[in-house]
C-alpha positions as CSV (number, residue, x, y, z in Angstrom):
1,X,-14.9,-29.7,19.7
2,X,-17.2,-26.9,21.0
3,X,-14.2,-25.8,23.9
4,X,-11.6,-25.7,20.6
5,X,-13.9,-23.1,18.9
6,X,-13.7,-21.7,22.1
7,X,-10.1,-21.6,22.6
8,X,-9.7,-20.1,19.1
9,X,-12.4,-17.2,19.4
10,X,-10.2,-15.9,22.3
11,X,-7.0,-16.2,20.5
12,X,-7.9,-14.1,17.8
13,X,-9.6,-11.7,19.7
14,X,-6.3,-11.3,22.0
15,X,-4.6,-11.2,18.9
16,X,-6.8,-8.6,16.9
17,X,-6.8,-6.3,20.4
18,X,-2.8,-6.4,19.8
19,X,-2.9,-5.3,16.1
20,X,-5.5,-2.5,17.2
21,X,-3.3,0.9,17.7
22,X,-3.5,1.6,21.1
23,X,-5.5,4.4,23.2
24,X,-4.7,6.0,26.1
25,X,-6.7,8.3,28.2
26,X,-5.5,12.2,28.3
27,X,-6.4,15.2,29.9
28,X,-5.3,18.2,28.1
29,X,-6.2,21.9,29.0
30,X,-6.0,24.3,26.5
31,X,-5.8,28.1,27.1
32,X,-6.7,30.1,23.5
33,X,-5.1,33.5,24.7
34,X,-7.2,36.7,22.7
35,X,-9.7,33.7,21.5
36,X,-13.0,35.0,21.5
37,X,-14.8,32.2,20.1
38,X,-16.6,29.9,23.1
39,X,-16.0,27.0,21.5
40,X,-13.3,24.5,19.6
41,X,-13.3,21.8,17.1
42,X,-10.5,19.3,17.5
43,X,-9.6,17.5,14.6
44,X,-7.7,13.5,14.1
45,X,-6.8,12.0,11.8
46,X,-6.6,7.8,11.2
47,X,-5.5,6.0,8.2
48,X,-7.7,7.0,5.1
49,X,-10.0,9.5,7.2
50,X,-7.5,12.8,6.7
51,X,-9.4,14.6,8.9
52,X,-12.4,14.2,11.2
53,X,-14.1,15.3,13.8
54,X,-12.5,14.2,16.8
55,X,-14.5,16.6,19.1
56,X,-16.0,19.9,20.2
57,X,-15.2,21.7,23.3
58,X,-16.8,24.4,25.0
59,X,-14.8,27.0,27.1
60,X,-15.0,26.1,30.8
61,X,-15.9,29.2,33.1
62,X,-12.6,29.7,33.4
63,X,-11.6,30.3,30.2
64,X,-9.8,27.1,28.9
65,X,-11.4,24.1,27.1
66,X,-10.6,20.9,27.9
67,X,-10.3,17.9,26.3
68,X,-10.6,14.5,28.1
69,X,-11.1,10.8,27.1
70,X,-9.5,7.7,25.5
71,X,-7.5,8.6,22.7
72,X,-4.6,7.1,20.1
73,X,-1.4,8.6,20.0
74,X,-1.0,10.9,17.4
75,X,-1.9,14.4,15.5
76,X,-4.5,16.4,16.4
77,X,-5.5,19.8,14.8
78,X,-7.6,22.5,16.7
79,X,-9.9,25.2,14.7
80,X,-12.5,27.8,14.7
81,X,-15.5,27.8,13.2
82,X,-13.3,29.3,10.3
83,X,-9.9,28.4,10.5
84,X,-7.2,26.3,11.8
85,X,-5.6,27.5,14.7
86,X,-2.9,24.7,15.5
87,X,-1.9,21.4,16.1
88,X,-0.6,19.4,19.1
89,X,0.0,15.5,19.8
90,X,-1.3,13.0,22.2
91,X,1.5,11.4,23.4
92,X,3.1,9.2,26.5
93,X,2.3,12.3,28.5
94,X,-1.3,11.9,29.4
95,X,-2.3,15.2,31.6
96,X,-0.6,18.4,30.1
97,X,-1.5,22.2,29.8
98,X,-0.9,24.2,26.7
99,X,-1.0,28.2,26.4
100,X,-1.6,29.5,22.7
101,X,-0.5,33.4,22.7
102,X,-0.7,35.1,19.4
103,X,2.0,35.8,17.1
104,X,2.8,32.5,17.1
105,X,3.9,32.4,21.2
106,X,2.9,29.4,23.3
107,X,3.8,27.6,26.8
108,X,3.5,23.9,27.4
109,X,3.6,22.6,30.9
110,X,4.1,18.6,31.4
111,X,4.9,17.4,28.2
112,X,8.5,17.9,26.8
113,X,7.0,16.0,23.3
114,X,4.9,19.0,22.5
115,X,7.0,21.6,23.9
116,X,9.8,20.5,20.8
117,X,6.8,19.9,18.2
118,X,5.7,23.4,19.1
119,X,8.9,24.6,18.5
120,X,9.7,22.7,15.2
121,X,6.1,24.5,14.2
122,X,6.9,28.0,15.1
123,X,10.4,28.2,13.7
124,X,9.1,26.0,10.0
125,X,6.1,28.7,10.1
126,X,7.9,31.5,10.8
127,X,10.8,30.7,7.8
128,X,8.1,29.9,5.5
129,X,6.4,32.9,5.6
130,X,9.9,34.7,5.6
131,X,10.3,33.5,1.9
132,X,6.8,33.8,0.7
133,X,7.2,37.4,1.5
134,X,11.1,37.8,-0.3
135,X,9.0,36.0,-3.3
136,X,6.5,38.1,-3.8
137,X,9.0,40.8,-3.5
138,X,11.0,39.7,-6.3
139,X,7.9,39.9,-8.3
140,X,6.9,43.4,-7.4
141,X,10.5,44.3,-7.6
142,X,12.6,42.2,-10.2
143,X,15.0,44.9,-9.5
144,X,15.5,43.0,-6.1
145,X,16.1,39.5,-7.2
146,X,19.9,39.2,-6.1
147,X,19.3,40.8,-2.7
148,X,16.0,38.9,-2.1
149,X,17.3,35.6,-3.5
150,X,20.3,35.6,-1.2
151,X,18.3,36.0,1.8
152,X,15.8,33.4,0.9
153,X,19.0,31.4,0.3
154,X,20.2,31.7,3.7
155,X,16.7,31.1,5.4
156,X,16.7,28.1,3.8
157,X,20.3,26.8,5.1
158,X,19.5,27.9,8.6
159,X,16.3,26.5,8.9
160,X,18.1,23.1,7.3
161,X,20.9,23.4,10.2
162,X,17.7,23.5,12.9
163,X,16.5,20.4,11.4
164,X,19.7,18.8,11.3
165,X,20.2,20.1,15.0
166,X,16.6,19.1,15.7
167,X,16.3,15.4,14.2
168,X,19.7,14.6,16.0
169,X,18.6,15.8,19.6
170,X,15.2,14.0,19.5
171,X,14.9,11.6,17.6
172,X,11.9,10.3,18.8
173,X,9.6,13.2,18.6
174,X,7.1,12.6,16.0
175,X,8.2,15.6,13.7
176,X,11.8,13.5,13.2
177,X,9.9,9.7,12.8
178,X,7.6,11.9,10.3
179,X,10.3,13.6,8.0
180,X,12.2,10.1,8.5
181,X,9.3,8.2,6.9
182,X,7.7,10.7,4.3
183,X,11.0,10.9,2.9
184,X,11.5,9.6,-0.2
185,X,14.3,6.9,-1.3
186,X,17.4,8.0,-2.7
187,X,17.3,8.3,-6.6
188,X,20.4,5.3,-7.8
189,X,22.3,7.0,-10.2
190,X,22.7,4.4,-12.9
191,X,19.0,5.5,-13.9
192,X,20.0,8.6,-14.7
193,X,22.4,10.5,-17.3
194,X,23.1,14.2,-17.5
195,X,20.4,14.4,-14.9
196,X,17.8,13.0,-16.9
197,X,16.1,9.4,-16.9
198,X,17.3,7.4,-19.1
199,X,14.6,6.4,-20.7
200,X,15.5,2.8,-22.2
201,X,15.7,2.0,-17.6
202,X,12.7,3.5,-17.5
203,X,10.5,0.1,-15.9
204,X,13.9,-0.8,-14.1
205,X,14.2,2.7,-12.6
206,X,10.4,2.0,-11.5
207,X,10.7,-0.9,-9.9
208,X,13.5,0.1,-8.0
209,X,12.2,3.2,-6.6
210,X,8.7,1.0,-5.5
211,X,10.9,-1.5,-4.2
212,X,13.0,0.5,-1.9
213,X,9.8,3.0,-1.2
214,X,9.1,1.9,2.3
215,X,12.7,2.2,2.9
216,X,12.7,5.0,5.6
217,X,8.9,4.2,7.6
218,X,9.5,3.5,10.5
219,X,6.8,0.6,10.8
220,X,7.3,0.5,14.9
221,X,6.1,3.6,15.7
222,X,2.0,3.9,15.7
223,X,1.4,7.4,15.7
224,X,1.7,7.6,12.5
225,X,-1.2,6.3,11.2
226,X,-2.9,8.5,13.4
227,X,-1.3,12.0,11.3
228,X,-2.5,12.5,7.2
229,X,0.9,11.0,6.2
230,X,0.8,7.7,6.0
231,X,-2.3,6.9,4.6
232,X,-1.1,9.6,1.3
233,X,2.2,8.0,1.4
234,X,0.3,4.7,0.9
235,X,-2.3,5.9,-1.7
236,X,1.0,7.4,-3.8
237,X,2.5,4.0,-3.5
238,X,-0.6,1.9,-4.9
239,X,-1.8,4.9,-7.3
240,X,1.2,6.2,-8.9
241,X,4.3,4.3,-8.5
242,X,2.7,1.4,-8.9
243,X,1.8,-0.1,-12.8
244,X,-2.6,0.2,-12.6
245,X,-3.4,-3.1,-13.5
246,X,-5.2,-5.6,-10.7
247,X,-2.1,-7.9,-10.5
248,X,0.5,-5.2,-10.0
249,X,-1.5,-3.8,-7.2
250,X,-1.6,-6.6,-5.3
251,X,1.5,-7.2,-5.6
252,X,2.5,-4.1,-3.9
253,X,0.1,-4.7,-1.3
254,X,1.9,-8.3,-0.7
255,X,4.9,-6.4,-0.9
256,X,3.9,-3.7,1.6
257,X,2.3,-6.7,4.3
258,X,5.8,-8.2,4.0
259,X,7.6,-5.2,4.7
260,X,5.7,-3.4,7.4
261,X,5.3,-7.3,9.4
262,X,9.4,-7.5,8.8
263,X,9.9,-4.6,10.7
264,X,6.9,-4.6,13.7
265,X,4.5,-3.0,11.5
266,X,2.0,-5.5,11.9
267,X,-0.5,-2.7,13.2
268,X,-0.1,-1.1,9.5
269,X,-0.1,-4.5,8.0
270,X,-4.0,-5.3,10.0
271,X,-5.1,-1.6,8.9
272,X,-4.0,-1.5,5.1
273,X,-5.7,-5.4,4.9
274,X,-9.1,-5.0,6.9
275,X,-9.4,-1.2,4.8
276,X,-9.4,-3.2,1.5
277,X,-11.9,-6.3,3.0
278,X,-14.1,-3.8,3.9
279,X,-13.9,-1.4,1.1
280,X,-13.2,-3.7,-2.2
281,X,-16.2,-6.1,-1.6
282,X,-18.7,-3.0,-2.5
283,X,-16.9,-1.5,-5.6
284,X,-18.0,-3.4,-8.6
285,X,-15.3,-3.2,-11.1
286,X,-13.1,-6.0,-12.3
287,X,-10.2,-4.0,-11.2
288,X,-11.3,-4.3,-7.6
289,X,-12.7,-7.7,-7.7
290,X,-9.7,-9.6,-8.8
291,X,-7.5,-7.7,-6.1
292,X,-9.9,-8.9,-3.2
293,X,-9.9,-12.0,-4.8
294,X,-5.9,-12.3,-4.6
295,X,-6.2,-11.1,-1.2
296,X,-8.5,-13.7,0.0
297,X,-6.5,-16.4,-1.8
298,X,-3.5,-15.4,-1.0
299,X,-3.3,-14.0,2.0
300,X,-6.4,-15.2,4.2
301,X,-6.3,-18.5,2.9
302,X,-2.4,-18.8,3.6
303,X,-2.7,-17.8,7.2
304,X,-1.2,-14.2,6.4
305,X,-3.7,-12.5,8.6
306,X,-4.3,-14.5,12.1
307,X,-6.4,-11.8,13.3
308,X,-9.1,-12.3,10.4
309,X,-11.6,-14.7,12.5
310,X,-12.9,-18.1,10.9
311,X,-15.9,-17.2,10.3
312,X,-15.2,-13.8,8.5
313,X,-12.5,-15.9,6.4
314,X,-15.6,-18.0,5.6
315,X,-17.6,-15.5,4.4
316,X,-15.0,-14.0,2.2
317,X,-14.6,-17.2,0.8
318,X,-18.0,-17.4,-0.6
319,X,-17.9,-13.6,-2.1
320,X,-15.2,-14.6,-4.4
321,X,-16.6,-17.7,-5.2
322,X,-19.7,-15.6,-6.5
323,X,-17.3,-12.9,-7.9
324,X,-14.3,-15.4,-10.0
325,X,-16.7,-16.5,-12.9
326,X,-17.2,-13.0,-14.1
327,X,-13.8,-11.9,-13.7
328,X,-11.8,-10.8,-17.1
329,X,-11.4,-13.6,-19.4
330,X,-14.1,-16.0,-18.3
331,X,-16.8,-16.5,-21.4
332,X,-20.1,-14.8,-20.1
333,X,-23.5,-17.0,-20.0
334,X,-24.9,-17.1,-23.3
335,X,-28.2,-15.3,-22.1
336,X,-31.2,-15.4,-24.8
337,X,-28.7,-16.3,-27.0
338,X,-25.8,-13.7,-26.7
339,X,-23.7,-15.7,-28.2
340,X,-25.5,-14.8,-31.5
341,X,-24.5,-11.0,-31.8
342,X,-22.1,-10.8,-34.1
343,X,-20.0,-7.9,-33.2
344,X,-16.4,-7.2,-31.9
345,X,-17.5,-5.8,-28.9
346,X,-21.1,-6.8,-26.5
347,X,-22.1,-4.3,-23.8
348,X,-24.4,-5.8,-21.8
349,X,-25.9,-3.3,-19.6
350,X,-28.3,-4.4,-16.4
351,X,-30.7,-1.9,-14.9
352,X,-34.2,-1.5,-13.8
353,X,-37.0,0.7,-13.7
354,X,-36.9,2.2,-10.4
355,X,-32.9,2.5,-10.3
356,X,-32.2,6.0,-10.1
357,X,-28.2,5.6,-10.6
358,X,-29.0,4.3,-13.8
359,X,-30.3,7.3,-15.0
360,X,-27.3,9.4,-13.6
361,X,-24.8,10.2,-16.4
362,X,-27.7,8.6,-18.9
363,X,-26.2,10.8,-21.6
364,X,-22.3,9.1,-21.9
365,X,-23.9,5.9,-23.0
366,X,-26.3,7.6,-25.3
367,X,-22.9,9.5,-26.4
368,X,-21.0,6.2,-27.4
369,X,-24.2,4.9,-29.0
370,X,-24.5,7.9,-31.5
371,X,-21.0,8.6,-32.2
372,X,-18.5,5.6,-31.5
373,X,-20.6,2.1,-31.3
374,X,-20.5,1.7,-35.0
375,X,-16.8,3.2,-35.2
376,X,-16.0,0.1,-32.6
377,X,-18.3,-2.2,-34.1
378,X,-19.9,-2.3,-30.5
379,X,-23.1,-3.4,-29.8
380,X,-25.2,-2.7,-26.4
381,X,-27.6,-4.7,-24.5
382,X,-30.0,-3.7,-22.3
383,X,-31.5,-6.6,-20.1
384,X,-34.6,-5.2,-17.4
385,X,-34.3,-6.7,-14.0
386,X,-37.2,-7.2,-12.7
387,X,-40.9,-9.0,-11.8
388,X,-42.4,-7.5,-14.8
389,X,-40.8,-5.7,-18.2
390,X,-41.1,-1.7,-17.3
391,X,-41.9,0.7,-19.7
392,X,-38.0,1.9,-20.3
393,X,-37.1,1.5,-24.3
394,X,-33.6,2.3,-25.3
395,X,-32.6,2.9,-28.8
396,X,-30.4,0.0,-28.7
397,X,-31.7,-4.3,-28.5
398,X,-33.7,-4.5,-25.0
399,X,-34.3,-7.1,-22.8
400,X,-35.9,-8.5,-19.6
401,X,-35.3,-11.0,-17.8
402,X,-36.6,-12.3,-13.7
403,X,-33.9,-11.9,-11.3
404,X,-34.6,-15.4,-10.2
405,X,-34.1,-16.7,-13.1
406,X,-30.8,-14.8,-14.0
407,X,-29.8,-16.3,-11.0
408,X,-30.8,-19.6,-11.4
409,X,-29.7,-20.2,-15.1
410,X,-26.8,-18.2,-15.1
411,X,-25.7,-17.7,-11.9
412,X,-25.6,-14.4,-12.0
413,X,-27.0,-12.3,-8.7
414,X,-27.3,-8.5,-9.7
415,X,-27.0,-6.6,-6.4
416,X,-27.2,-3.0,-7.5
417,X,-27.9,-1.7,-10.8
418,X,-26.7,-0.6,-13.1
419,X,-23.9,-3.4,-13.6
420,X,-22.0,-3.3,-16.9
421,X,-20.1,-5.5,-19.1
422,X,-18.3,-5.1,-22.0
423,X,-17.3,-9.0,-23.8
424,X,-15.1,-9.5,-26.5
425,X,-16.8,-10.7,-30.3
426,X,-16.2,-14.4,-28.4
427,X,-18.5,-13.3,-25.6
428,X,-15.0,-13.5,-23.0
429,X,-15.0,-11.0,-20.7
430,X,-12.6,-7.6,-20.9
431,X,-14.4,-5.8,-18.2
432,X,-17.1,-4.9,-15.4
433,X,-18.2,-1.5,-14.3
434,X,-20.9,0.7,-13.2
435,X,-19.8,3.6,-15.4
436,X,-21.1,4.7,-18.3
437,X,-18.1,6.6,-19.3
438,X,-16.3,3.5,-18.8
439,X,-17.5,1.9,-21.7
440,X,-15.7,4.2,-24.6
441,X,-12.6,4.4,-22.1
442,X,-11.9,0.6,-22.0
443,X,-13.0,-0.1,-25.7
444,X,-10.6,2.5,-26.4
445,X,-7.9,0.9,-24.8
446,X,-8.4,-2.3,-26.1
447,X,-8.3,-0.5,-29.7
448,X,-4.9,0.6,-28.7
449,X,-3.2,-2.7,-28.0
């Protein structure tokens, strides 16, 4: 039995090491021509972190700064103290050279990637700022619209014929895989009339575009999750494309772990699903709580992700268990009689005496008190966690209660405070947050139904 646990730790941790994006070590000199600054920040990127601090360099006594180490394939940024100076990528190449000139010049020796990425940048910098200028010429001169406007006009189609020229010569330099997967699908015209959505295929229009959204990624290539694309191409997906209830998020995330595994994404697929275990089990809203729940159930629990070990499957297994009875639409325990307030909505607040993000934002719940609990017929709770009552009095019923025994009687284990529900006039559940705010937001929505 003991050599089969055995046999399984290894597996997964082979297996986890092949959904880790891969490093590779570089060597890459830079030379910062009329740079008078002795030293560099280099900047990554990864997933969710847009930009950090990859490293500093300091310039070498001959002039160039160096950076050297074990690295992932991708987009890196180099800056001043004050500004960003340019960007370069780690690639199969890994000892190059790279000569920054001003006005935009540069040289790369040994690696032909960066040589065409340099390139793409110089000629999409230099057309940009060729039509920023014609624009704010027009609106200096309006007399100069027609002259100005047909120039910009033709920037535009030449520096769409370089891209077209570009995409098609290298197709594997990450500034083509990059426009390929940022691009957006292709609007179906039976959505639209005259132009314009029609607004009776409005949810069918929506659906369409999430389901095709991922169309264009390209799942097998790795270096993109090391550029600020993918991660704001994801956030778009779950945030604004997709409807912002609990259920319809996960489904997209299902959706998304299907698609990217379907096409050798799997390295997305391990990222986007260890991001939300680690993130989702320390946000306390119900909105959060019943996604991580669907993702353990449904996707742990189903095999979905072999690299998630035994014991961390385990573990999960027992947060949810602790999390499901307070999740929307489960009657809350009747504490000292709860069940007794007759109102149409109970906000029972938990706190304590020495929790100094209860008293953050104090004033929005004193706000809904005043103005709106008798409007919504609301009434608030207070319950002190804590050894002994504190001296904290709210305008509003006040209670306290032993965290022991709130565990032990209700099975309910307060963490952090200040933890906030709002019930329903049959004590059910609507939601859970930490927000004071939150309070006249969800009531208000309820109202609305």
């Amino acid at each position: 039995m003991k050599k089969r646990y055995i046999v399984i730790f290894v597996l997964f941790f082979i297996f986890s090491n092949l959904l880790t994006a891969q490093t590779n070590h570089y060597r890459v000199k830079l030379w910062i021509h009329q740079f008078e600054d002795s030293t560099i920040y280099v900047y990554s990127s990864y997933g969710e972190k847009k930009e950090f601090l990859l490293d500093s360099l300091k310039m070498t006594d001959e002039g160039s700064f160096i950076l050297e180490g074990d690295y992932r394939m991708g987009m890196l940024v180099v800056a001043s103290q004050h500004q960003k100076l340019f960007s370069f990528l780690l690639d199969k190449n890994p000892n190059f050279t790279i000569d920054i000139y001003p006005y935009g010049f540069y040289e790369v020796k040994g690696c032909e990637e960066n040589q065409k990425y340099l390139e793409y940048q110089k000629i999409n910098k230099e057309h940009r700022e060729f039509v920023s200028q014609c624009e704010t010429g027009i609106k200096k001169n309006p007399a100069s619209r027609d002259s100005l406007s047909l120039l910009i006009k033709e920037s535009k189609a030449q520096f769409a014929k370089f891209q077209e020229d570009f995409f098609k010569q290298y197709p594997n330099n990450l500034m083509t895989i990059l426009y390929r997967s940022i691009k957006n699908p292709s609007l179906n015209p039976k959505f639209f009339s005259n132009g314009r959505l029609i607004k009776e295929k409005g949810l069918e229009y929506a659906y369409d575009i999430r389901s095709r959204y991922w169309e264009n990624f390209v799942f097998s290539d790795q270096r993109l999750l090391s550029t600020p694309y993918f991660y704001q191409k994801f956030k778009k997906y779950t945030e604004e494309i997709t409807m912002q209830s609990a259920d319809s998020v996960y489904v997209a995330i299902k959706d998304f772990i299907d698609t990217a595994n379907s096409r050798g994404g799997e390295v997305y697929s391990k990222f986007i699903i260890d991001l939300y275990l680690e993130k989702l089990p320390f946000m306390p809203f119900s909105f959060n709580e019943s996604i991580y729940v669907q993702i353990v159930e449904n996707l742990l629990n189903q095999g979905k992700t072999p690299w998630v070990s035994p014991s961390e499957i385990d573990r999960h297994n027992e947060n949810i268990e602790a999390i499901k009875p307070f999740l929307p639409s489960n009657k809350f325990p009747n504490i000292n009689n709860l069940d007794s307030i007759d109102s149409k909505y109970t906000v029972v607040l938990f706190h304590s005496s020495t929790c100094e993000s209860c008293k953050k934002n104090f004033n929005d719940l004193l706000d809904f008190y005043n103005n709106y609990s008798n409007k919504y017929n609301t009434r608030i709770v207070s319950i002190e966690i804590g050894e002994k009552p504190g001296e904290i009095t709210h305008p509003w019923t006040n209670w306290h209660i032993n965290p022991q025994e709130l565990k032990q009687r209700y099975g309910i284990d307060i963490i952090r405070t200040p933890e906030i529900y709002i019930l329903d006039r049959e004590k059910k559940i609507l939601n859970k947050t930490v927000i004071y705010s939150h309070i006249k937001t969800a009531i208000e929505g309820w109202e609305t139904l």
